[in-house]
C-alpha positions in Angstrom: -18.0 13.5 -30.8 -14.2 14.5 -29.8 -11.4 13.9 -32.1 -8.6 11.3 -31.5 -4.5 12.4 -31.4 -1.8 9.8 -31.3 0.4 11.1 -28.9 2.7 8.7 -27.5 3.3 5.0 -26.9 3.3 4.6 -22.8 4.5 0.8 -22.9 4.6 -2.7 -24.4 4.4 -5.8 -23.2 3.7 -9.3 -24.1 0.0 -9.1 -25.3 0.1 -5.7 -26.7 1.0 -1.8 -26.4 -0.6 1.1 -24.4 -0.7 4.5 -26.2 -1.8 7.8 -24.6 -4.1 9.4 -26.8 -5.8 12.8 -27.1 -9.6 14.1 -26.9 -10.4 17.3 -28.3 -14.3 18.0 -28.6 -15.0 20.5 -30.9 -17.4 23.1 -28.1 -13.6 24.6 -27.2 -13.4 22.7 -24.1 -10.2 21.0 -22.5 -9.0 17.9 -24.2 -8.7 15.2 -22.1 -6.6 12.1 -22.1 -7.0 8.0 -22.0 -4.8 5.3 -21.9 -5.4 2.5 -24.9 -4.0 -0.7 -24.3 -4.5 -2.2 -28.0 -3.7 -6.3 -29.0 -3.9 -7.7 -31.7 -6.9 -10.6 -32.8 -4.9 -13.5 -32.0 -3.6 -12.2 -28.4 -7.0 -10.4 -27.4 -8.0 -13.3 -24.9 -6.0 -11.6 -22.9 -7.4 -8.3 -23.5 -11.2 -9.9 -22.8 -10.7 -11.4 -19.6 -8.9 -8.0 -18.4 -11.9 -6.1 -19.3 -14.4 -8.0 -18.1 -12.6 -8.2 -14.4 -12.2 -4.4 -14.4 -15.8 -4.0 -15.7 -17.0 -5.5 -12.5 -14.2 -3.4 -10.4 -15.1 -0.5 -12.2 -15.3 2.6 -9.3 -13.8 0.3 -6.2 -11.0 1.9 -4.6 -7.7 1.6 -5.7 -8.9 -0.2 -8.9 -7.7 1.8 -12.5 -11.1 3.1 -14.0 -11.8 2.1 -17.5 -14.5 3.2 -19.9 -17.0 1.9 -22.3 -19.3 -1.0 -21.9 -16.9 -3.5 -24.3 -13.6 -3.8 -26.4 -13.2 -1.6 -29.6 -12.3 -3.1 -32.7 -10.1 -1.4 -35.2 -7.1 -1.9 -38.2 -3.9 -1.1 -37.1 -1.1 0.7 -40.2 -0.8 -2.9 -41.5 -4.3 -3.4 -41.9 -4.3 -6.2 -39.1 -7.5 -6.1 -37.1 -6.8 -4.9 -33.3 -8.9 -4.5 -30.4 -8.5 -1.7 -27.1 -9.8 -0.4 -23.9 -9.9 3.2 -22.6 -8.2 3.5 -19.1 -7.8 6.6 -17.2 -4.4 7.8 -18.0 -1.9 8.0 -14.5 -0.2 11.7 -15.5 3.0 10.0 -13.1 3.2 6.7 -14.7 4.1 3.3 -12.7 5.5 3.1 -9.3 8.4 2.0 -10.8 9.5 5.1 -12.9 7.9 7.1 -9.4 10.5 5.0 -7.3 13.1 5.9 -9.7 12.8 9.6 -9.8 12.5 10.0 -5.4 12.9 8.3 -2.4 9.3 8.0 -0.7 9.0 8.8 2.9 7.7 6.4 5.4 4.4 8.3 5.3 3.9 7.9 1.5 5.1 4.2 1.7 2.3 3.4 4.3 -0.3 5.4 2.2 0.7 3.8 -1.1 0.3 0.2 0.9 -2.9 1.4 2.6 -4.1 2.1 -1.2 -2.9 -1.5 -2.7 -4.9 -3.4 0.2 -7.7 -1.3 -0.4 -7.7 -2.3 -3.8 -6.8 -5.8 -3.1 -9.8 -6.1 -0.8 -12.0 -5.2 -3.5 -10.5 -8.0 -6.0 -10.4 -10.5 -3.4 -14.0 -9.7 -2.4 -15.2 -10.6 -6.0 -13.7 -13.8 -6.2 -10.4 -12.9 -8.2 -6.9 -12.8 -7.5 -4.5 -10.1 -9.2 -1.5 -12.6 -10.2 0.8 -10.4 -10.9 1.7 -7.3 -8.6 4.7 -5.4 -8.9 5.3 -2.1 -9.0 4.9 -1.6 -12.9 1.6 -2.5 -12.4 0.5 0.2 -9.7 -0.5 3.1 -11.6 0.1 7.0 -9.8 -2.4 9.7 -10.5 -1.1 13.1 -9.2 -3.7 14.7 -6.5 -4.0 18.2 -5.4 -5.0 18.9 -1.9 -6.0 22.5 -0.3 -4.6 23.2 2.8 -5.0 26.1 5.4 -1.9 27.1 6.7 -2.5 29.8 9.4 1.7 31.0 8.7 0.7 32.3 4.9 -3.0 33.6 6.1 -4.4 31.8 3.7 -5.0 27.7 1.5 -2.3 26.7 0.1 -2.1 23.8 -3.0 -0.7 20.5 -1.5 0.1 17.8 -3.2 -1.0 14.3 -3.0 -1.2 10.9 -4.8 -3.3 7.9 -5.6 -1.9 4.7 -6.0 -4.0 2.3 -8.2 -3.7 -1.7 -9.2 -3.9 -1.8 -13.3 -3.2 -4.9 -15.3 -5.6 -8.0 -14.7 -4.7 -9.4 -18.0 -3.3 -12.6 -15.9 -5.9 -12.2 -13.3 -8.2 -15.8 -12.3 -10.4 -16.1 -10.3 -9.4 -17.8 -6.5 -8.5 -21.5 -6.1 -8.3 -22.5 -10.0 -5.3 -23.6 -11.8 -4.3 -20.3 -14.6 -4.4 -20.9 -18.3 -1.0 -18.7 -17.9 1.1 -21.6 -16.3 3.3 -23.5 -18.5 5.9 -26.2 -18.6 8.5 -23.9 -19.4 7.5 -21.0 -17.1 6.5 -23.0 -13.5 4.8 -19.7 -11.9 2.2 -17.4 -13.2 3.0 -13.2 -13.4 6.4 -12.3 -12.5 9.0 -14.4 -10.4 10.4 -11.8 -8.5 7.2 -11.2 -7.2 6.0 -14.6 -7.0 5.3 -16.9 -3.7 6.7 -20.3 -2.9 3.0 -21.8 -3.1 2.3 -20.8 -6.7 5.4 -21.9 -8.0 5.1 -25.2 -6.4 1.3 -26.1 -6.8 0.4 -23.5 -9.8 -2.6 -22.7 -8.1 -4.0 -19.4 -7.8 -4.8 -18.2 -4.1 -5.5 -14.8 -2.5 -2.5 -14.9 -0.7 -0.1 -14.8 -3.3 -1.4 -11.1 -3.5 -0.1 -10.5 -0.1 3.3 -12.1 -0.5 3.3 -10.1 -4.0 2.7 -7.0 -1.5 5.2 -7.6 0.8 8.0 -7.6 -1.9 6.4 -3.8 -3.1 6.9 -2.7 0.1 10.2 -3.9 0.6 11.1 -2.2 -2.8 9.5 0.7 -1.9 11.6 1.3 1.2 14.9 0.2 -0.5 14.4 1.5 -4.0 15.6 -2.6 -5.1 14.4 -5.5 -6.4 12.9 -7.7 -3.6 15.6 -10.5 -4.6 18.8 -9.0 -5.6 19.0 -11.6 -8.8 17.9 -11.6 -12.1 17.9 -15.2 -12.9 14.3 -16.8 -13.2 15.7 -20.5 -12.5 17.7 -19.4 -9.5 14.7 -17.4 -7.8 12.9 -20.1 -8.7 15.1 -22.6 -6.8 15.1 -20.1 -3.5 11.5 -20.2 -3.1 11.3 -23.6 -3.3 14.4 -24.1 -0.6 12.1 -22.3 1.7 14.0 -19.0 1.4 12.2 -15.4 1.2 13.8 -12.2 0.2 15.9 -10.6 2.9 14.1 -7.7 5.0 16.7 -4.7 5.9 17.0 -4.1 9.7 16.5 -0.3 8.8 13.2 -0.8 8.1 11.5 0.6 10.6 10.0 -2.1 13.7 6.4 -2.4 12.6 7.3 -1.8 9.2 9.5 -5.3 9.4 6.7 -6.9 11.1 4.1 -5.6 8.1 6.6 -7.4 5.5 7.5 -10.6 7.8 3.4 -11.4 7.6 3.0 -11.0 4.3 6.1 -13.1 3.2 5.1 -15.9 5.7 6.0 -19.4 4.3 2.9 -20.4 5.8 -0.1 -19.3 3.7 -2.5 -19.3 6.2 -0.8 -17.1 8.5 -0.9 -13.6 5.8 -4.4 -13.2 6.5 -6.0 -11.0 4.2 -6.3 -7.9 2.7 -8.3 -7.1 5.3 -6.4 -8.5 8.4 -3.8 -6.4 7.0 -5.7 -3.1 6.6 -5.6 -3.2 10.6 -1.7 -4.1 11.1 -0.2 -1.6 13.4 2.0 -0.8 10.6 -1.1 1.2 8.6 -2.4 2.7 12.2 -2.6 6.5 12.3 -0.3 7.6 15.5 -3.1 7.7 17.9 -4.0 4.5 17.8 -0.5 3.2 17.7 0.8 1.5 19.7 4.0 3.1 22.2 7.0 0.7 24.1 8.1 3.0 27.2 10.1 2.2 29.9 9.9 -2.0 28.8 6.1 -1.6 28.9 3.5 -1.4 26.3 0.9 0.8 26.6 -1.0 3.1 23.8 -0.5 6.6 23.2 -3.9 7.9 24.7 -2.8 6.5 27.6 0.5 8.6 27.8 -1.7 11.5 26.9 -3.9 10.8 29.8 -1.4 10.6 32.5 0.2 13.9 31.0 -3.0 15.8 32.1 -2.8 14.3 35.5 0.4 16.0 36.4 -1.6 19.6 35.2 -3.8 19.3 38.7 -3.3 21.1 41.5 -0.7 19.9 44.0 -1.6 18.9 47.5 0.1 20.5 50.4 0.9 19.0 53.9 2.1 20.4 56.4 4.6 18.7 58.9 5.7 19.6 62.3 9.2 19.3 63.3 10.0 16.4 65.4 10.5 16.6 69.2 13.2 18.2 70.7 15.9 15.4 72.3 18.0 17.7 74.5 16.8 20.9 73.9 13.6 23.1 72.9 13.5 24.2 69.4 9.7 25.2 69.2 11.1 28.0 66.8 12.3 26.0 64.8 10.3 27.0 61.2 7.6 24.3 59.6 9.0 22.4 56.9 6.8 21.9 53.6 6.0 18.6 51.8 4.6 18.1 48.4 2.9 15.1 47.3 1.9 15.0 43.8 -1.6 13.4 43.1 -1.8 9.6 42.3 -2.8 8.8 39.0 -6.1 7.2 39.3 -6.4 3.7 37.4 -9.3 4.7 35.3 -7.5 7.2 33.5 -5.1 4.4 32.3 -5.8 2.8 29.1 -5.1 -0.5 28.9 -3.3 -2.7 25.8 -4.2 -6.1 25.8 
């Protein structure tokens, strides 16, 4: 058995708190951490339903780990009765108190959305749809990575993170109507992260995921809210005008193009998590794909033809031409050199 240590409260919200508490087992090893989200009896539906979904998530990719086989009852300091679940604790908090801190590079923004569509593909596999992503509910767990670096003789400590989707506590499962939507709140989760479908219909679908995604991204480049209101009525009114938050031209191109399919008014043309995994915009750069000289063509292809030009040069000799008026047979030989052609199989093609 390990003994328990309040430590601090992480967050509220509207069904409950999360606290981080302490382990200490008494054989003198290292204490360890959890996050407890705790509700009270009247708010644990909640609670239930989030358990259960991450129960069946539990060790898929990009998915917060919890622990225990079912809800732990309890008495709060006012001798209400309470229930929790154990989640591993994310040492770097949400993505919104990460964004706040740094500006992320490109390579870190198309990791971190590489991560959320793993773990999206995982959700969306079971049935379920999150509901209600935003960056306060990606969770960052600090990584560290060894690394040779031939400049030091010797590893060195690199450091890395893990991106995470936590809070399923408005998650349903794929095509049904939410017990979440109500008269005086038209959308389920969040509205600034919310699609123009599920405000209008109230249905739950995959693809308000991906729209959901599309407005991380965009806030993950900008370090802003998708929409720049705060107004639930007025973003409310903009979705259903047909309008989408506005994508920076600094974004970079595939980037934009990344964002523009997930906020597609058309449903149907997001795809899925998985369509998305193989956007151009999550490519490594070999397989992307290069626009040179107004002409596409991929980057093993440019590499190619660079090893052509390595080969030995050809050389042809030409004689001078005829004399017209007078004999200049000691005139020297002038030298020609043709590089080789570049044979089409070398080429690699782009359809």
């Amino acid at each position: 058995m390990a003994s328990m240590e309040f430590v601090r409260c992480l967050g509220k919200g509207s069904y409950g708190s999360v606290n981080l508490i302490k382990f200490t087992k008494h054989d003198g090893s290292k204490p360890y951490y959890h996050a407890v989200k705790i509700s009270d009896a009247q708010d644990c539906e909640s609670l239930y339903n989030e358990f259960q979904i991450l129960s069946k998530l539990r060790d898929c990719p990009g998915i917060v780990r919890t622990f225990g086989t079912s809800l732990s009852r309890g008495v709060d300091g006012y001798g209400n009765r309470v229930y929790s679940m154990s989640m591993e604790y994310a040492a770097c908090g949400s993505l919104t108190s990460f964004i706040e801190k740094r500006s992320l590079t490109d390579t870190m923004i198309r990791d971190f959305t590489r991560m959320i569509l793993e773990g999206l593909v995982s959700v969306h596999d079971h049935g379920y749809v999150h509901c209600d992503l935003k960056p306060d509910n990606l969770l960052v767990f600090p990584g560290n990575e060894e690394v040779e670096d031939a400049a030091v003789g010797g590893v060195m400590r690199e450091v890395s993170y893990e991106l995470k989707l936590s809070d399923f506590g408005m998650s349903t499962r794929a095509g049904e109507d939410s017990v979440f939507w109500g008269f005086d709140s038209p959308y389920l989760g969040t509205p600034l992260y919310m699609s123009p479908e599920s405000v209008r219909y109230g249905v739950a679908e995959k693809s308000l995921d991906l729209w959901s995604l599309g407005c991380v991204v965009l806030e993950m480049y900008t370090g802003q809210s998708p929409w720049p209101l705060q107004d639930s009525e007025e973003i409310l009114r903009h979705l259903l005008d047909g309008k989408r938050p506005e994508i920076p031209e600094s974004l970079p191109w595939d980037a934009r193009q990344f964002v523009e399919t997930c906020l597609a008014r058309n449903p149907v043309k997001r795809g899925s998590a998985s369509d998305l995994l193989k956007h151009s915009f999550l490519l490594s750069d070999q397989k992307k794909v290069m626009v040179a000289g107004g002409r596409r063509t991929s980057v093993a292809a440019v590499l190619k033809s660079k090893d052509i030009i390595k080969k030995p040069l050809r050389v042809k000799i030409i004689p001078p031409k005829p004399p017209q008026f007078k004999k200049i047979a000691n005139r020297p030989l002038r030298l020609k050199i043709i590089p080789p052609k570049p044979p089409g199989c070398n080429l690699v093609s782009v359809q």
